[in-house]
KOLNU-856626 format. One record per atom (N, C-alpha, C): x, y, z. Coordinates in steps of 0.05 Angstrom, whole numbers, plus 5000, padded with zeros to 4 digits. Layout:
REM KOLNU-856626
XYZ;...
***
This chain:
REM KOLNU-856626
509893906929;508093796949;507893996972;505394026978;505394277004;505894067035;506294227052;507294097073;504294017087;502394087085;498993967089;499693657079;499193687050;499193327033;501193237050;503993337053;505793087063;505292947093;504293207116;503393147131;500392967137;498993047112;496392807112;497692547111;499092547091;499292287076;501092107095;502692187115;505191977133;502492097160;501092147167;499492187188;498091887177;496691877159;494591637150;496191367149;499091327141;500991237136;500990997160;502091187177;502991127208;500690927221;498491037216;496390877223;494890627210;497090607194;495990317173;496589987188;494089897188;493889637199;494489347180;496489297179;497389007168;497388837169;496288757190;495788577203;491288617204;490788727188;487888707203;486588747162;484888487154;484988597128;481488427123;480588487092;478188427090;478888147067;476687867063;476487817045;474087827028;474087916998;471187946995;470487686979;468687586987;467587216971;465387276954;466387336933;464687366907;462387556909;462587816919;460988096926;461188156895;459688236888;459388136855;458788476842;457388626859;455688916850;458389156866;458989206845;461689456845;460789666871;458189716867;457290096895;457189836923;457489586923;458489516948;461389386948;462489356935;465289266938;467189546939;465689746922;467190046926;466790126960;464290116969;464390226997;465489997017;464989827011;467489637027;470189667031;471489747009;473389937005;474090157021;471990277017;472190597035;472190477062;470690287070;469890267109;473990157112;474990067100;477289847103;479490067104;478690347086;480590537085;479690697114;477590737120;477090857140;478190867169;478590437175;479590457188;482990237198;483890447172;486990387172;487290077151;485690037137;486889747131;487789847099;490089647105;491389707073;491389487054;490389287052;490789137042;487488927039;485888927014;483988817014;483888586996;482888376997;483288106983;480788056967;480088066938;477487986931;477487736911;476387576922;475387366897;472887376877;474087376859;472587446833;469487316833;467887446826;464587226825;464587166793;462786976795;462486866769;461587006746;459787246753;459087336741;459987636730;463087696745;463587996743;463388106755;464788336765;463788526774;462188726755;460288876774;458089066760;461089396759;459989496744;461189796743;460390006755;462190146770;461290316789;463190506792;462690796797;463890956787;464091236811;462091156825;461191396843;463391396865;462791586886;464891726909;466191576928;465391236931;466091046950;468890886929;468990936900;470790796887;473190916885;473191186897;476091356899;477591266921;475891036940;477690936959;479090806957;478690676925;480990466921;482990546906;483990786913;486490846910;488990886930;487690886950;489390866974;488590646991;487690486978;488190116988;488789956972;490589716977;491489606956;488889356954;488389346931;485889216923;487988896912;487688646915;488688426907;486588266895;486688116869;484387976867;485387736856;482687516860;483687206859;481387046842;481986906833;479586656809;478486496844;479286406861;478186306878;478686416924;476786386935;476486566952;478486346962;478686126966;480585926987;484186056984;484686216955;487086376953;487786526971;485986696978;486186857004;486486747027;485086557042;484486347047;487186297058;487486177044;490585957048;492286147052;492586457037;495486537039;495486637062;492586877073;492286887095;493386787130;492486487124;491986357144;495086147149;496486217127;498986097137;501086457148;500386577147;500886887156;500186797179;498886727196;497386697224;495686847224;494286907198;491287097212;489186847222;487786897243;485086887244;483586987222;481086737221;478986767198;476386827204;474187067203;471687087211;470387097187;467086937189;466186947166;463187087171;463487287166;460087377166;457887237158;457187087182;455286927171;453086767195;450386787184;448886727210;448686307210;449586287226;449985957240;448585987262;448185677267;447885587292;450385647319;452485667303;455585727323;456086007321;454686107307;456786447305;455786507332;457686747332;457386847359;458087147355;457487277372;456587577378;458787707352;459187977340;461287977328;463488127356;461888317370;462788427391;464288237408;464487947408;465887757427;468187647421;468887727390;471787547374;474287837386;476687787392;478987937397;479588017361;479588297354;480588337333;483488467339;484188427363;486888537364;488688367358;488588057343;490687917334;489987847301;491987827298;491587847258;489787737244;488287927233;484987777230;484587947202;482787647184;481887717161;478987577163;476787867149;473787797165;473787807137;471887547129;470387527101;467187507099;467487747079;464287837077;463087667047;460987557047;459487347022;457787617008;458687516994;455987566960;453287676972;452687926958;449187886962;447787746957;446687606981;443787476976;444587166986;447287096977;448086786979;449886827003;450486997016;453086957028;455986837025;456786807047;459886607051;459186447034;461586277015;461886027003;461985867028;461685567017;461585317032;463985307042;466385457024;470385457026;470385587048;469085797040;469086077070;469185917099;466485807100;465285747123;467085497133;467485257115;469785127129;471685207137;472885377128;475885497137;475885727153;473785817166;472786017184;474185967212;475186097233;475985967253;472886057282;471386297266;469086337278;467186407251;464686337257;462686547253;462186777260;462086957257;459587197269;458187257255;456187387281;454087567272;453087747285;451487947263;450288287284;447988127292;447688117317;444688087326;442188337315;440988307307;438488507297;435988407304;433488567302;432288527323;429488707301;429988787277;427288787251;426588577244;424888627218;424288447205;425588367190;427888467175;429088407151;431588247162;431788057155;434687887158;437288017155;437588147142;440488187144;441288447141;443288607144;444988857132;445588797111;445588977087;446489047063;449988927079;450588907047;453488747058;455888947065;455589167054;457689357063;457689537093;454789557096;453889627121;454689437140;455189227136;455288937158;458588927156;459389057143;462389087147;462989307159;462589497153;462589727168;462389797194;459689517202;460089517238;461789377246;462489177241;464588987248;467889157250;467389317227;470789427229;470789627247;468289737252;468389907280;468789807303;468289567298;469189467336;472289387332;472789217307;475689197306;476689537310;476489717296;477489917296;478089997339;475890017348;475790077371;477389927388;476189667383;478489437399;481889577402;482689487378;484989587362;485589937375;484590117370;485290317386;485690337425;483990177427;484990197455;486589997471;487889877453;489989637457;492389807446;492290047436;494090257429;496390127396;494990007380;494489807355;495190087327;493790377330;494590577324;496690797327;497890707349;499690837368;503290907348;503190667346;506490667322;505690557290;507790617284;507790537252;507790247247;505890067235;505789767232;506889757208;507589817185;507889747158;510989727161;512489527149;514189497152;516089797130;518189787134;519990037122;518990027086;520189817080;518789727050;516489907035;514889727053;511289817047;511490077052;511890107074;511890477078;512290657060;514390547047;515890727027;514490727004;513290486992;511990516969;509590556967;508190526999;506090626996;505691006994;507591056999;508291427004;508391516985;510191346965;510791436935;508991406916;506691166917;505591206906;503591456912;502891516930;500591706937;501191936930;504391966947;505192256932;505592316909;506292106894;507792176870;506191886840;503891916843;501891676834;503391716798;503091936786;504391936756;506991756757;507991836769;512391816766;510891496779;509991416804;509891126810;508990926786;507390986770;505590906742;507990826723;509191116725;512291056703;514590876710;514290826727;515890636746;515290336741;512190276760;511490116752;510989926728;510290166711;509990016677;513589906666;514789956673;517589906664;519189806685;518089696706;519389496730;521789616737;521789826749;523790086758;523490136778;526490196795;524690296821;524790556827;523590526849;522390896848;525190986861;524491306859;527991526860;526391546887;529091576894;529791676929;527191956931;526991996954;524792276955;526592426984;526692636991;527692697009;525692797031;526592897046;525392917074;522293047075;522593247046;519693397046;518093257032;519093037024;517592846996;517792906979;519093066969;519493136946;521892956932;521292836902;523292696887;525992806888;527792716903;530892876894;531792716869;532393036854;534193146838;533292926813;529893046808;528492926796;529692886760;529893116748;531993136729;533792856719;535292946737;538592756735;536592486735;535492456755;534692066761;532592026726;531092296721;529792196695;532092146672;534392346675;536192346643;536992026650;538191876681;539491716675;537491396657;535491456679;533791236663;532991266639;532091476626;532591506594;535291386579;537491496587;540191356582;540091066583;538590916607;539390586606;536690546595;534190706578;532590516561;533490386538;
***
């Protein structure tokens, strides 16, 4: 590992938000659930929640779906999963969605643990969404066309969280607890050896200070020995 990657990788690290995450409510077409992805990696979030649509996701393959390798992608048969596990965590719930009650998106505090759920093209939020919302929002716009494409409408929203969050100094120290840190490092650095790990419920070898696996050898002969 060159000392560039290790320093990218605990630079992006440090700045991971755990507290600040997306849910997606049955976004059904892959080139927007991929760039949803990317806006969530963009700004620090590690952790994204999707509930499955009825119909599948579409396949998608292009330059926004390499983001979901450095976010942990979670998925669920129903959006209230998120929902619930969420919201007993103490996040706040925002639901992108135009009401009579939403209110500005610029007016909600994203500086306290908040999961913003973005709806399906065309249908939006579920009926689950919207009850269990603790706000609405919405981008005020001012065309003819109703709405932002749905990844775009996430993308502004995480910019103000992002901004909020930066100047409440939310970037400033390391949020991920020691744990997460660590396996989130290992996997990035070391994504093969984490794979081989993973598939055989192993845990990962110590890495030392440059990231590099210590005394890669010996830790492979011994786990060969206890297969």
């Amino acid at each position: 590992m060159t000392p560039e990657r290790y320093n990218r990788i605990t630079q992006v690290l440090k700045k991971r938000q755990p507290d600040l995450t997306v849910i997606t409510d049955e976004v059904h077409k892959q080139r927007n659930l991929a760039a949803i992805i990317r806006n969530c990696d963009a700004v620090g979030i590690d952790q994204v929640h999707c509930a499955m649509p009825e119909m599948g996701y579409q396949i998608y393959s292009g330059t926004s779906a390499s983001a979901q390798k450095w976010v942990d992608v979670l998925h669920y048969s129903e959006v209230q999963e998120p929902i619930n596990l969420l919201k007993a965590r103490g996040f706040q719930i925002l639901a992108a969605n135009l009401t009579e009650d939403a209110v500005d998106y610029r007016k909600v505090d994203y500086t306290v643990p908040t999961a913003l759920v973005m709806g399906a093209e065309v249908k939006g939020v579920s009926g689950q969404s919207q009850a269990a919302a603790d706000y609405n929002i919405v981008l005020p716009m001012y065309g003819m066309v109703e709405s932002y494409n749905v990844s775009v409408a996430c993308a502004l929203i995480l910019a103000e969280a992002q901004r909020q969050r930066d100047a409440a100094g939310l970037y400033d120290t390391v949020r991920l607890s020691q744990d997460e840190y660590d396996k989130r490092f290992f996997r990035w650095a070391h994504p093969t050896l984490a794979s081989y790990c993973d598939e055989r419920n192993i845990p990962y070898p110590p890495v030392r200070d440059d990231g590099e696996v210590e005394a890669l050898s010996q830790w492979y002969k011994t786990v060969q020995s206890s297969d």
